[in-house]
N, C-alpha and C positions, 0 to 999 in steps of 0.2 A: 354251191353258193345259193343262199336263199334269191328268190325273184319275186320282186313286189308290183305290182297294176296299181298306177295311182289314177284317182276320179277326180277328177276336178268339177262340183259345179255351184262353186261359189263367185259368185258376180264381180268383178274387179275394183267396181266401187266399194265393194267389204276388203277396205285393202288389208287392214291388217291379217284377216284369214288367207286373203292373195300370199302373201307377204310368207305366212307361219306355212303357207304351202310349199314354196322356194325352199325356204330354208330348209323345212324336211326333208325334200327332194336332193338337195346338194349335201345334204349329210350321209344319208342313206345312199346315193350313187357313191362315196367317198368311201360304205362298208361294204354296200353287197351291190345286187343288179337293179336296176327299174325296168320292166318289161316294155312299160309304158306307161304314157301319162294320157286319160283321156280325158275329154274337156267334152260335157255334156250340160245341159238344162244352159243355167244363166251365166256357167261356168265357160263357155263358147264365145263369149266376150273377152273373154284374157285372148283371141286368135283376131282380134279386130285391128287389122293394117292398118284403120284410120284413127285409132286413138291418140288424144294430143297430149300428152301429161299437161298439167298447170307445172309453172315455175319453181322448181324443185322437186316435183314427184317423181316417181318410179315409172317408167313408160316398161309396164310389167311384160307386154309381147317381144321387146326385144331380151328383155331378162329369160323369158321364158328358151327364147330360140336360142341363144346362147348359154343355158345351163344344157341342153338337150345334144347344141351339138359337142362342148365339152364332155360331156359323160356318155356321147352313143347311143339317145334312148330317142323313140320316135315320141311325136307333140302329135295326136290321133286327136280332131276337131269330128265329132255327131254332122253330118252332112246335115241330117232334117232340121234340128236342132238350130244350129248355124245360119242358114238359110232362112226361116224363120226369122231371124232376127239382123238377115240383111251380110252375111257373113258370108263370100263367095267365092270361090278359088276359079281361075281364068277362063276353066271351061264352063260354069255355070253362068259367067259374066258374058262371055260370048254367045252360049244356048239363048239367057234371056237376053240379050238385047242391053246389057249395060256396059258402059264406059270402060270398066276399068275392074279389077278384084279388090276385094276387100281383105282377102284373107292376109294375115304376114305370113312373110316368109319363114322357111323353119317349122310350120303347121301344115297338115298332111289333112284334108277330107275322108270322111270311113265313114261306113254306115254301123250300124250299132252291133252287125257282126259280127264284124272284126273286133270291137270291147271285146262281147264275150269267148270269141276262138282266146286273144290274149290272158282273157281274164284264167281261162282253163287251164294256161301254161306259167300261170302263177302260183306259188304258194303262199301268197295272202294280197288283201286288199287294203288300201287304208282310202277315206274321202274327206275330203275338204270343201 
């Protein structure tokens, strides 16, 4: 069975790209493998806990964690990346001195290692 690394770093404000990335994802989990989904650059915003939809939007982090754990694939958020831009999982909120995590549940912190050990145990990539 082929195995695909998907890159996420499109900003969730471009929703329709958000959007056309889902849909790939859930078609292609439906034929073959996704190794993973990593969420890099502006892309690290679709793992943000505290996003509010507007009144009928897509609240694309729980889409995200819910395609992930229906199909068994890890949701790998850029720790630098992330952090940067205020995106914290418990232990980095605790380290600094903040309230609370940012990150949503069902997104996992890595450093850019981990992309590419995954990326190497793929045989292709696609990015959005």
């Amino acid at each position: 069975m082929t195995t695909t690394s998907v890159l996420i770093t499109c900003s969730p404000e471009a929703l329709n790209t958000s959007l056309n990335a889902l849909a790939f994802c859930e078609e292609l989990a439906k034929q073959s493998a996704i190794n993973h989904v990593f969420f890099y650059q502006q892309g690290v915003l679709q793992a943000n806990g505290m996003i509010a939809p507007g009144t009928g939007d897509i609240h694309l982090p729980s889409r995200w964690a819910a395609l992930a754990k229906q199909y068994g694939f890890p949701l790998h958020v850029c720790v630098g990346a992330a952090t940067k831009r205020g995106i914290v999982d418990e232990t980095q909120a605790e380290e600094l001195g903040l309230a609370q995590s940012t990150l949503h549940a069902g997104f996992e912190q890595v450093g850019l290692g981990e992309f590419f050990t995954a990326l190497h145990q793929s045989d292709k990539m696609v990015q959005f």
